[in-house]
C-alpha positions, -999 to +999 in steps of 0.1 A: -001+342+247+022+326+222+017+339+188+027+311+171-001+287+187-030+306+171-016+305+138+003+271+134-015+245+121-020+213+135+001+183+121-013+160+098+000+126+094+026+117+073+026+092+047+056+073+028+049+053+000+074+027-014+075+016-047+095-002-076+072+005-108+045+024-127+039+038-091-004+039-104-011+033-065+013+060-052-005+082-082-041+072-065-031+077-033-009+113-036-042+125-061-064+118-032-044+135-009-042+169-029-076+165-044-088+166-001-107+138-001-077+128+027-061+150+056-027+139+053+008+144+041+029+126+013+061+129+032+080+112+006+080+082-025+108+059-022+121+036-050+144+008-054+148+012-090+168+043-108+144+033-141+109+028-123+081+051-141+068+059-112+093+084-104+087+106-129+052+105-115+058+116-082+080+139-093+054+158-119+031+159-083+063+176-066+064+148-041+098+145-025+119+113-042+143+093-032+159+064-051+172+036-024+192+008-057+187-022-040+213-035-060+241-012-045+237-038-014+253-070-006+222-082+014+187-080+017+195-071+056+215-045+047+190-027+021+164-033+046+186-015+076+191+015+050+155+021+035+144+016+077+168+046+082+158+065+052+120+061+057+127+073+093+139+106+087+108+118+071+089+103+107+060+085+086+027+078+108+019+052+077+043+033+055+025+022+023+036-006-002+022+003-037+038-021-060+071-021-038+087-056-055+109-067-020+104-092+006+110-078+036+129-088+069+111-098+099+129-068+119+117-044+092+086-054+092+082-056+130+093-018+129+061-011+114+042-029+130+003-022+125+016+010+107+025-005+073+002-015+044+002-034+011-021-040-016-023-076-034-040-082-070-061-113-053-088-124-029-060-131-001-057-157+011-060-169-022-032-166-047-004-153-026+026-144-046+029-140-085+010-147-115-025-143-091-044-135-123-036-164-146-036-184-118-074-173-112-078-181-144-066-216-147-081-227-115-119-216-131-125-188-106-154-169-111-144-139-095-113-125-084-097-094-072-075-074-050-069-070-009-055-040+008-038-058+042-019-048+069+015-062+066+033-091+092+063-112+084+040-136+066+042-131+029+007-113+018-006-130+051-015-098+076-051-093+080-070-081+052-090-043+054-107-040+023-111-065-009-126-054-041-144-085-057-148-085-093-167-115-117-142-136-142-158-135-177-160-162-204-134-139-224-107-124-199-073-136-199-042-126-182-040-090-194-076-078-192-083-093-157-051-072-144-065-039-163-099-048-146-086-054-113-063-024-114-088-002-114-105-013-084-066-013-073-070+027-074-109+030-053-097+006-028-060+018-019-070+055-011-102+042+010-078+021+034-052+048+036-083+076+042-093+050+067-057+049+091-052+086+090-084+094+103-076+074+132-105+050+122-082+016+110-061-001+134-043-034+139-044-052+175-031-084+176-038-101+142-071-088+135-077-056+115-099-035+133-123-001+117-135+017+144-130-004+167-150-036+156-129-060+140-130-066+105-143-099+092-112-124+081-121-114+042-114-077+050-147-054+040-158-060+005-171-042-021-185-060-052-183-042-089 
């Protein structure tokens, strides 16, 4: 018999999270993670900026950190072909945008293919881009939100997993319908990961499946 079979454990998946900020989703995440509500692995955080917050963050939870300045590049191809390469030696199962501010290449992107998430403060397809809140607000909406989605070369356009709807009141503006929808930011994000590393989440051709049934266009939505 060989020893080391009966007492090695088995491997959990691996997960690398990307970010560029206050790194609140990687915090969500990695705190789900060592709290064992989720069987898996922070392998690493990657940054593309020496002054995000979130750093320190990841850090304090003694997750491995690399910074990756996108602005020691002469090209967005070139960045991309050097966080691919750095994201690869830590073999992730899951790659997962959590306020990572870069548009990516198509061959990055296709890399990950079905493997890589990202998490958008609207009701996608609505409001792709920036500004979704006051945007929400000056188009009258009477609810709004945020979408976890598979990422594809279209900008916030992969299919969506998981929304978290939220009502518009007569008083929000700008700042308190972010705060508002942040907070569902942090439920959401850890469900959808939980979700992939248990095998249970899945992308086949453009459609987001959960255990096997496909997932309606909206994604699955929960209402506060």
């Amino acid at each position: 018999m060989n020893e080391s079979s009966t007492h090695d454990k088995p491997a959990v998946p691996r997960i690398v999270i990307l970010i560029s900020g206050s790194g609140s989703n990687m915090v969500a995440i990695a705190d789900a993670v060592k709290n064992e509500n989720m069987e898996a692995e922070v392998a690493a955080v990657i940054c593309n900026r020496p002054e995000a917050a979130g750093l320190q963050k990841a850090r304090d939870r003694d997750l491995p950190v690399v910074v990756l300045d996108h602005k020691a590049f002469t090209s967005r191809e070139d960045f991309d072909r050097a966080l691919m390469a750095q994201i690869d030696e830590f073999a992730p199962d899951l790659v997962v945008l959590a306020g990572f501010m870069r548009i990516l290449t198509a061959d990055f992107v296709a890399h990950y293919h079905g493997r890589m998430l990202n998490i958008h403060p609207s009701l996608l397809p609505k409001y792709q881009g920036l500004n979704t809140h006051q945007r929400a607000l000056d188009d009258g909406e009477s609810e709004h939100g945020v979408t976890v989605h598979f990422v594809t070369e279209e900008l916030d356009g992969g299919p969506n997993v998981i929304q978290a709807v939220i009502a518009v009141n007569d008083d929000d503006d700008a700042n308190s319908l972010q705060q508002r929808v942040q907070l569902q930011e942090h439920v959401i994000y850890p469900i959808a990961v939980k979700w992939f590393v248990e095998g249970r989440l899945s992308m086949i051709g453009n459609h987001a499946r959960l255990d096997g049934n496909v997932i309606p266009a909206t994604g699955l939505q929960l209402t506060s």
